[in-house]
C-alpha positions as CSV (number, residue, x, y, z in Angstrom):
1,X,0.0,0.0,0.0
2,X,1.5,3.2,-1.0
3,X,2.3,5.8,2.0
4,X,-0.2,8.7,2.2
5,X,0.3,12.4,0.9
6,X,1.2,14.8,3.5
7,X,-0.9,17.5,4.4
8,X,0.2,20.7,3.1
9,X,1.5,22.8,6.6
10,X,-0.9,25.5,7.9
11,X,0.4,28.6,8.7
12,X,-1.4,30.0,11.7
13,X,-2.2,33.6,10.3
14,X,-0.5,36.5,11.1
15,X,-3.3,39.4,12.3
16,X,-1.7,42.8,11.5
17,X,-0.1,41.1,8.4
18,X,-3.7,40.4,7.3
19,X,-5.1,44.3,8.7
20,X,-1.7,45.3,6.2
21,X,-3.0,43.2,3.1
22,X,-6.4,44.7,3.8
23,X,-5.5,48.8,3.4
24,X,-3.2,47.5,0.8
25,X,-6.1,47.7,-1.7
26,X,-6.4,51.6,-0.3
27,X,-2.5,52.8,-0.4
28,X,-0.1,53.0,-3.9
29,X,3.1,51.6,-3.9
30,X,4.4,55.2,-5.2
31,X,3.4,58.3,-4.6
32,X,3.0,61.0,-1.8
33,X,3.5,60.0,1.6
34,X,-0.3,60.2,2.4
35,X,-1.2,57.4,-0.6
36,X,1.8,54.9,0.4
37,X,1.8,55.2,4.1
38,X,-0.3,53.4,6.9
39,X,-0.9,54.8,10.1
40,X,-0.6,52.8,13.1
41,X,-1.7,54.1,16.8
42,X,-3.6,53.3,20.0
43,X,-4.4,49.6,18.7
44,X,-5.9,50.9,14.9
45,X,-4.5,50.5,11.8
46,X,-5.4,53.0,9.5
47,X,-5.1,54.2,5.6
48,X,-6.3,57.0,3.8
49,X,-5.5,57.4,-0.1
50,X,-7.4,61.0,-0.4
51,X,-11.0,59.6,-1.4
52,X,-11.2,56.3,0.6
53,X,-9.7,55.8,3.9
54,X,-10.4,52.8,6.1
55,X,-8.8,50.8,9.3
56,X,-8.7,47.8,11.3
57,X,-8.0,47.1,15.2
58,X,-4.8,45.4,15.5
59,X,-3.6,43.9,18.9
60,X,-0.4,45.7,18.7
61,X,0.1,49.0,20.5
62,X,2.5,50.8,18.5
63,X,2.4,54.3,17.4
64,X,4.1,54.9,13.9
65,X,3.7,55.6,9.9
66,X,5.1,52.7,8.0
67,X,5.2,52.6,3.9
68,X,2.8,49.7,3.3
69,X,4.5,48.2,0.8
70,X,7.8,48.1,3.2
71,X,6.3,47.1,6.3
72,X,4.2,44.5,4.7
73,X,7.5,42.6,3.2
74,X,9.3,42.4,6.5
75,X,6.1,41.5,8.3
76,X,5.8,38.5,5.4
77,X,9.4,37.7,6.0
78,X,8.7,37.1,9.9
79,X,6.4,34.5,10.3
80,X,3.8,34.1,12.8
81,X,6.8,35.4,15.5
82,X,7.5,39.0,15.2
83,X,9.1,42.0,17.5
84,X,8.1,45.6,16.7
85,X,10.5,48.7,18.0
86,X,11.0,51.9,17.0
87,X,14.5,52.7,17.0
88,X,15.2,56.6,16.6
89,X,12.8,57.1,13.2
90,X,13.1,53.3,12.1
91,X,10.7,50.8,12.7
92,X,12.8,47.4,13.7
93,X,10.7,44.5,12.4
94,X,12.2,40.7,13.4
């Protein structure tokens, strides 16, 4: 009897990566700081492209303006384990 496939591996989901890929559909990649920036603060994730804006609660308590496009590639490299500190006027992602 041959052996069974594997299951493919769940990845538990990671939540702010997730509220990130959400305003993604709101910010640009390039552009002015208001259309390619998020806006993180007192547990809310927010985004704001001029016409639209929109946010999520995150369970992180961080206050900060990431680029989306930025933040959400180190977030993607980090797993479900992640660290977030602001260090001067960097955000330290690992």
């Amino acid at each position: 009897m041959p052996p069974r496939p594997k299951k493919p591996s769940q990845k538990l989901p990671n939540a702010l990566l997730e509220a990130i890929n959400f305003l993604s559909f709101i910010t640009k990649d390039i552009g002015s700081p208001s259309d390619t920036h998020i806006f993180l603060h007192d547990k809310v994730c927010t985004a704001y492209n001029g016409t639209l804006s929109a946010g999520i609660i995150i369970e992180e308590e961080i206050a900060c303006a990431p680029n989306n496009k930025i933040f959400r590639q180190a977030l993607s490299k980090c797993g479900e384990g992640y660290t977030l500190s602001i260090d001067g006027t960097k955000i330290v992602v690992k």
